[in-house]
DRENNUFI-508766 format. One line per 3 residues: number of its first residue (from 1); their letters; for each residue x, y, z of C-alpha. Coordinates in steps of 0.02 Angstrom, whole numbers, plus 50000, padded with zeros to 5 digits. Layout:
<atoms>
NUM) A) X/Y/Z  ...;
</atoms>
This chain:
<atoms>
1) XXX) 52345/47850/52557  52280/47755/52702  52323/47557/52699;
4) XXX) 52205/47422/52732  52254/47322/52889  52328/47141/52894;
7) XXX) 52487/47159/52766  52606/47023/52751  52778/47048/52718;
10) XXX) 52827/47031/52541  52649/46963/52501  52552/47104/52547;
13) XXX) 52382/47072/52578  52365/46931/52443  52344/46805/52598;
16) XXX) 52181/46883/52681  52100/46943/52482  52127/46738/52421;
19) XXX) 52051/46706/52619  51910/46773/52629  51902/46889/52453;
22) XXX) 51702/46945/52476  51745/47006/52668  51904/47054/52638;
25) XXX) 51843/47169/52502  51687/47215/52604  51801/47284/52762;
28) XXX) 51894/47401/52658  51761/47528/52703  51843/47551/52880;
31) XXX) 51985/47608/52822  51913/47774/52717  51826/47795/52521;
34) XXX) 51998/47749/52483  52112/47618/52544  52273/47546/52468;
37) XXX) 52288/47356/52447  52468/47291/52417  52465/47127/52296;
40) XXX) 52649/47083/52322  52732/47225/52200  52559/47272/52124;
43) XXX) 52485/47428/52229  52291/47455/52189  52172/47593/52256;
46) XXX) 52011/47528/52326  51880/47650/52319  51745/47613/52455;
49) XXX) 51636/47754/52439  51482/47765/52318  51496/47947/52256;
52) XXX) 51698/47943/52215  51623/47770/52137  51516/47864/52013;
55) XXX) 51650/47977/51985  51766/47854/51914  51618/47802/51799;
58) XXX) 51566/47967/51729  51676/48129/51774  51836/48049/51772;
61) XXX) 51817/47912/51634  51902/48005/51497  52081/48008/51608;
64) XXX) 52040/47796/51639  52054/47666/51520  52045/47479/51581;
67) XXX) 52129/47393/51725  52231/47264/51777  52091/47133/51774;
70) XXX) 52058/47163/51600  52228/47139/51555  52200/46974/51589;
73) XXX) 52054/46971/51472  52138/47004/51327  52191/46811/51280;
76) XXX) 52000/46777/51259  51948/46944/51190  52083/47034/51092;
79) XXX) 52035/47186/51059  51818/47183/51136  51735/47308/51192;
82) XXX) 51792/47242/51384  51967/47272/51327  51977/47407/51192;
85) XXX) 52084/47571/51213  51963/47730/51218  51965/47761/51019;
88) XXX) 51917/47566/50987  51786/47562/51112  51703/47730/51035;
91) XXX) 51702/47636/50859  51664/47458/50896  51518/47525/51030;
94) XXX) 51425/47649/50902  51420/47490/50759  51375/47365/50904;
97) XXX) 51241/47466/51002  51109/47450/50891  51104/47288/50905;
100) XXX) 51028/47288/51063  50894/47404/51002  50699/47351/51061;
103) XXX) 50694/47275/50890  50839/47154/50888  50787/47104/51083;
106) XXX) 50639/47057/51013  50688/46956/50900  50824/46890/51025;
109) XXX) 50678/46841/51158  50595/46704/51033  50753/46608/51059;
112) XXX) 50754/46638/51227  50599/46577/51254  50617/46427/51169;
115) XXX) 50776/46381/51272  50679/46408/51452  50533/46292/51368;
118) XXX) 50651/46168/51352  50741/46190/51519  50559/46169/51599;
121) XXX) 50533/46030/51492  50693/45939/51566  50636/45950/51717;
124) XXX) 50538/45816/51826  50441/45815/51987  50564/45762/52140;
127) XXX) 50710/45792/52039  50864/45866/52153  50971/45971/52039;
130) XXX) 51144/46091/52088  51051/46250/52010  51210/46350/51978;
133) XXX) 51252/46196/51872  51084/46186/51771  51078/46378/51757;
136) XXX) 51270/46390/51694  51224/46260/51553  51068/46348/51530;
139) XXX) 51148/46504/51493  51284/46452/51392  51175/46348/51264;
142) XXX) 51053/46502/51251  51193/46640/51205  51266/46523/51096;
145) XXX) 51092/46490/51026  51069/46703/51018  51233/46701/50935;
148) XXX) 51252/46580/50814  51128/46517/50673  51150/46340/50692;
151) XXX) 51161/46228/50864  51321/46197/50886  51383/46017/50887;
154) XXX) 51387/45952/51084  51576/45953/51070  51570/46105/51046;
157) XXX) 51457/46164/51162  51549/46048/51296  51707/46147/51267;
160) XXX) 51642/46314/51262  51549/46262/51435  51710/46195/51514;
163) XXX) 51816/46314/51436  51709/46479/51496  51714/46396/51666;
166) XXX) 51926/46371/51673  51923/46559/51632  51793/46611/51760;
169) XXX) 51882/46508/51887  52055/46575/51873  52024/46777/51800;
172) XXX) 52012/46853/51938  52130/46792/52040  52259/46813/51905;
175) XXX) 52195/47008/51928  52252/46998/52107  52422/46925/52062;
178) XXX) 52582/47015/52022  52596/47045/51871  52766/46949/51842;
181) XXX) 52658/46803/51912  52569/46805/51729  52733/46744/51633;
184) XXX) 52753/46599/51751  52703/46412/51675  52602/46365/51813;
187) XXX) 52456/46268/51806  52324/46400/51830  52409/46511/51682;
190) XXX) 52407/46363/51562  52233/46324/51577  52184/46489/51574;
193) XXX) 52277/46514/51418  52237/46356/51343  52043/46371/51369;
196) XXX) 52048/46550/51297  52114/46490/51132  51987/46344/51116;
199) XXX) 51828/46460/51137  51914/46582/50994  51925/46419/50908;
202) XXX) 51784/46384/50902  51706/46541/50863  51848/46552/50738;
205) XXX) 51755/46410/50644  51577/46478/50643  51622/46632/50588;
208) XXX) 51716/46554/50433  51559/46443/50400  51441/46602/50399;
211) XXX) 51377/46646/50220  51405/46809/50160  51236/46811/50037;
214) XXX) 51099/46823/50159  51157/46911/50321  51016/47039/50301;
217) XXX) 50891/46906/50335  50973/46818/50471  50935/46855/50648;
220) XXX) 51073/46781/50738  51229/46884/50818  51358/46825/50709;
223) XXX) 51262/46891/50552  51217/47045/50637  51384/47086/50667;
226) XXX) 51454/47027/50534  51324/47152/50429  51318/47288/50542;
229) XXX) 51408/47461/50477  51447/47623/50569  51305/47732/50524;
232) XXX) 51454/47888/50533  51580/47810/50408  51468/47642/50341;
235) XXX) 51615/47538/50389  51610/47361/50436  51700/47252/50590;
238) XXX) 51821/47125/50524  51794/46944/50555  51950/46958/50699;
241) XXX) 51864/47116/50766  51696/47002/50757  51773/46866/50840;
244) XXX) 51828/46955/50983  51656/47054/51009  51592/46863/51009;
247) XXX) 51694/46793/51137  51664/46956/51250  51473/46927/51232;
250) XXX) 51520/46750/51279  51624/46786/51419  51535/46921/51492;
253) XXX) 51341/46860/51447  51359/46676/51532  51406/46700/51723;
256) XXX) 51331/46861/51738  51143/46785/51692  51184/46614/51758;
259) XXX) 51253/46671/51938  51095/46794/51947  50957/46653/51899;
262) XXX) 51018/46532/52001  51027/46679/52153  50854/46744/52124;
265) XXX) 50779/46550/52112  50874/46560/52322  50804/46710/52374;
268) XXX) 50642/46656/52316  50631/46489/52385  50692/46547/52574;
271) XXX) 50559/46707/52557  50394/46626/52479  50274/46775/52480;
274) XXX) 50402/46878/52379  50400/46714/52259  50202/46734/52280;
277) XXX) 50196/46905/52229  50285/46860/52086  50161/46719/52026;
280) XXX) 50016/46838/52045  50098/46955/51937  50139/46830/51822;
283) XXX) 49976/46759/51829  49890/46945/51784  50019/46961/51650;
286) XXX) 50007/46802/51560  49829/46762/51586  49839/46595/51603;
289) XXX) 49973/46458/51545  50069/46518/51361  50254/46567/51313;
292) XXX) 50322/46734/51377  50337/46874/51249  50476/47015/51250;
295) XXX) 50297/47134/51267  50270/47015/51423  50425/47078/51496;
298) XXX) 50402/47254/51494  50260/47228/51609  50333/47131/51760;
301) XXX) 50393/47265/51854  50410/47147/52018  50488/47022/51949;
304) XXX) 50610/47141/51889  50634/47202/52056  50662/47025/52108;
307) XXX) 50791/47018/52012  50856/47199/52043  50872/47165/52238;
310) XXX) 50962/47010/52192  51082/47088/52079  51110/47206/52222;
313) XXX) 51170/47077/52356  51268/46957/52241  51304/47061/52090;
316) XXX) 51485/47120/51993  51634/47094/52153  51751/47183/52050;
319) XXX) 51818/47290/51925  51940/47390/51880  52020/47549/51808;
322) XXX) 52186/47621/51780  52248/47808/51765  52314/47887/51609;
325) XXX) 52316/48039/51668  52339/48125/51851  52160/48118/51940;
328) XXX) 52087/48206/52082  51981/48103/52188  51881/48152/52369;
331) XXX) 52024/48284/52384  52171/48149/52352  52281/48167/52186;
334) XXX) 52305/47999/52114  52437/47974/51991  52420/47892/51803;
337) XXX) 52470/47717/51789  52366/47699/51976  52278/47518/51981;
340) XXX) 52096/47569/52044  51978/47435/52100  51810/47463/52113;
343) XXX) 51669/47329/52223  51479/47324/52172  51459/47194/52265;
346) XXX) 51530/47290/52442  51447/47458/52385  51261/47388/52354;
349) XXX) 51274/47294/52529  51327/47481/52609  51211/47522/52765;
352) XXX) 51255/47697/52737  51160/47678/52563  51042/47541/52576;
355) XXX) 51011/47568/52760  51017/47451/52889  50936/47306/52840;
358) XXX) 51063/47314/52683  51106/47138/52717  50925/47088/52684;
361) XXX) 50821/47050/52519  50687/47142/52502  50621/47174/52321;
364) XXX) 50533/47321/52369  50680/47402/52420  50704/47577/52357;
367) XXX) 50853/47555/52223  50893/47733/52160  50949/47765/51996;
370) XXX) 51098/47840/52045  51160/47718/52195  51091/47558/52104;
373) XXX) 51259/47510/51987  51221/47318/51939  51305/47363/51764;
376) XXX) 51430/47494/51809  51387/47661/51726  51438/47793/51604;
379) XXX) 51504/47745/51429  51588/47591/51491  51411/47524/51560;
382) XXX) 51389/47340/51491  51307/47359/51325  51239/47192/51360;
385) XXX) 51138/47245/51498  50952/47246/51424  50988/47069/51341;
388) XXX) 51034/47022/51533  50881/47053/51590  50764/46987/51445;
391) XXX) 50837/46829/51461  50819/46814/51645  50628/46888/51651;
394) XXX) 50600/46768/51537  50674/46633/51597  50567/46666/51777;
397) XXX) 50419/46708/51699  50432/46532/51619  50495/46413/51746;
400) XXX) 50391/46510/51925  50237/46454/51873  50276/46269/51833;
403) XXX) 50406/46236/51948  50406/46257/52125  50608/46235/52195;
406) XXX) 50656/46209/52383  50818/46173/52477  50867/46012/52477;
409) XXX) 50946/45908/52616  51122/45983/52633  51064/46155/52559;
412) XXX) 51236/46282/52603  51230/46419/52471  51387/46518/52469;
415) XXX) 51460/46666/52379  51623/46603/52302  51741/46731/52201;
418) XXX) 51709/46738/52027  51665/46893/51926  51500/46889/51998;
421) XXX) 51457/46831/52200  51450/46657/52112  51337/46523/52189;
424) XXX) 51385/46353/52256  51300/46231/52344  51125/46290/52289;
427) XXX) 51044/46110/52286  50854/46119/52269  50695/45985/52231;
430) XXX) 50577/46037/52093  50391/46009/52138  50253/46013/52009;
433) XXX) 50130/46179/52055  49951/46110/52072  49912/46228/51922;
436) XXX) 49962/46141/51748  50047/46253/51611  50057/46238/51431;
439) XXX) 50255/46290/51420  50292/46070/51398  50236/45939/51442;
442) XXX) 50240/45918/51627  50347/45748/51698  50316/45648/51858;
</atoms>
């Protein structure tokens, strides 16, 4: 198996991947659909090429079970559906399913709605805000709004926000550690660690405060889990197995919606008559200022695509699989126990896919089912995925035609490694639109 270039002695090439990670990753293409990438004693398969991709998804997934990355994972989530062995994950996915079914969304989208009414509503004319900052707080207190009946106390939602962001800030590069690296009591382990226990904590205690009597008539996520029943044997999850279904919603619901908001508010700001397009449609859909619907969403398909094309350029940088059994793939037989790594994020920004201009946003772009992966695919695709985007059409569809946001002085958005292309330095003003809405009251 052909070796990426620039290897280090004994480290590998952990030096260039902590470097530059996003460009590192990207240039593994030159080297074939598959490259090895040595991670100081941990050996892991890149595959680079978009068909072998979708293999690894679909034909080959019964022979793959999780990888490395996940491993780390399992301190927050026990036994999730991000982490579960094949059998687990077939259980836990047919009770959970359903609960993103048209109805429950619906039902999900009234909260939403009133969170992004309130985020407008904080707001004020000639305000400079850091929008990854706004839009990771935004996203935490609406999941945990989805999720649990009752705000939680700001403590709690401070140490859930802090917490989630310790763990996004140190997962993945755990994943690109040796693995003996994990046992050491370094700094990054023992926040890791420590942060992962205070947001099962946490849910720990809601979950023991939920009453059993009513969970029929209860629309939040902890009763519906804690109610829901496989419809082959009518069994129920345990509070543990609910717990760690929570904190993978948590985990996996916050930066994924947070990192695309705040990269869809950039692209539209630096390419105004793709933000235009977007207020027309809005403006047909809505017909004039009132709260968005979950019917309002289904009929946005631009602003969808808005936020299709920017899932595409800063979407999922990695994830991974590992073999149980031998595998053949592109003509190469890979061996169980191999550490395969697999980049959205370098495979949507492919020329030999997306063309030339793959570098470029362009919401019209053609995004074909089958070489358009924002979610992964086959039966490990997010489950979350249709929640993802209600909550971010809505959130849009609410703040677009209030709030107009530009670059502010210093504006240097960059793609820092997280699970997701994260943002940073995304500082923008918010300008009142001449047109008045009725989603708040409007500040000067």
């Amino acid at each position: 198996m052909p070796s990426a270039p620039g290897r280090w002695p004994l480290l590998g090439h952990a030096v260039p991947l902590m470097r530059q990670p996003l460009d590192f990753v990207r240039s593994l293409s030159k080297t074939g659909p598959l490259a090895r990438v040595d991670l100081g004693g941990l050996s892991v398969l890149f595959v680079t090429d978009m068909e072998l991709t979708k293999e690894v998804f679909t034909r080959h997934a019964p022979k793959m079970t999780k990888g490395r990355l996940f491993d780390n994972m399992e301190a927050l989530v026990g036994c999730g559906l991000a982490t579960a062995d094949r059998e687990t994950h077939r259980v836990h996915r047919r009770i959970i399913q359903p609960l993103f079914a048209e109805q429950h969304l619906a039902r999900y989208a009234e909260t939403m709605t009133k969170q992004a009414v309130h985020l407008a509503d904080s707001l004020w004319a000639g305000q400079e805000l850091s929008v990854e900052r706004v839009m990771s707080d935004y996203s935490i207190n609406t999941l945990t709004a989805t999720m649990f009946a009752a705000d939680l106390d700001p403590q709690a939602v401070t140490t859930v926000r802090e917490s989630v962001r310790v763990i996004l800030d140190t997962m993945l590069k755990r994943a690109v550690m040796p693995p003996w690296a994990d046992r050491l009591p370094i700094p990054p382990n023992r926040r890791f660690l420590a942060a992962s226990r205070r947001i099962r904590e946490v849910i720990e205690g809601v979950i023991a405060d939920t009453p059993r009597s009513d969970l029929a008539e209860r629309t939040d996520l902890v009763a519906t889990l804690l109610a829901a029943r496989d419809r082959e044997t009518g069994d129920r999850l345990s509070d543990s197995e609910v717990r760690d279904e929570l904190a993978t919603m948590l985990f996996a619901g916050t930066e994924t919606t947070a990192s695309t908001l705040a990269w869809a508010l950039h692209e539209l700001a630096t390419h105004p008559e793709a933000e235009q397009q977007a207020l027309e449609e809005l403006d047909a859909v809505l017909g004039g200022p009132r709260p968005v619907t979950f019917e309002d969403t289904k009929k946005m398909p631009y602003l969808r695509s808005v936020l299709e094309e920017t899932l595409r350029l800063h979407g999922v940088t990695l994830l991974m699989r590992r073999t149980v059994e031998p595998v053949n793939l592109g003509g190469a037989e890979i061996p169980a126990g191999t550490e395969i790594a697999l980049s959205l994020y370098a495979l949507h920004r492919d020329g030999a896919v997306f063309g030339s201009d793959a570098a470029e946003f362009d919401p019209d772009r053609m995004r074909t089912h089958g070489n358009y992966l924002p979610f992964g695919a086959g039966n490990r695709k997010c489950i979350g995925n249709d929640f993802s985007w209600t909550e971010s059409l809505i959130t849009l569809a609410t703040l677009l035609p209030r709030w107009q946001l530009r670059p502010a002085a210093g504006y240097a958005p960059r793609e820092a490694l997280a699970a997701m292309a994260s943002p940073t330095g995304i500082r923008m003003t918010a300008h009142e639109r001449e047109r008045a809405t009725a989603y708040g009251p409007v500040h000067s």
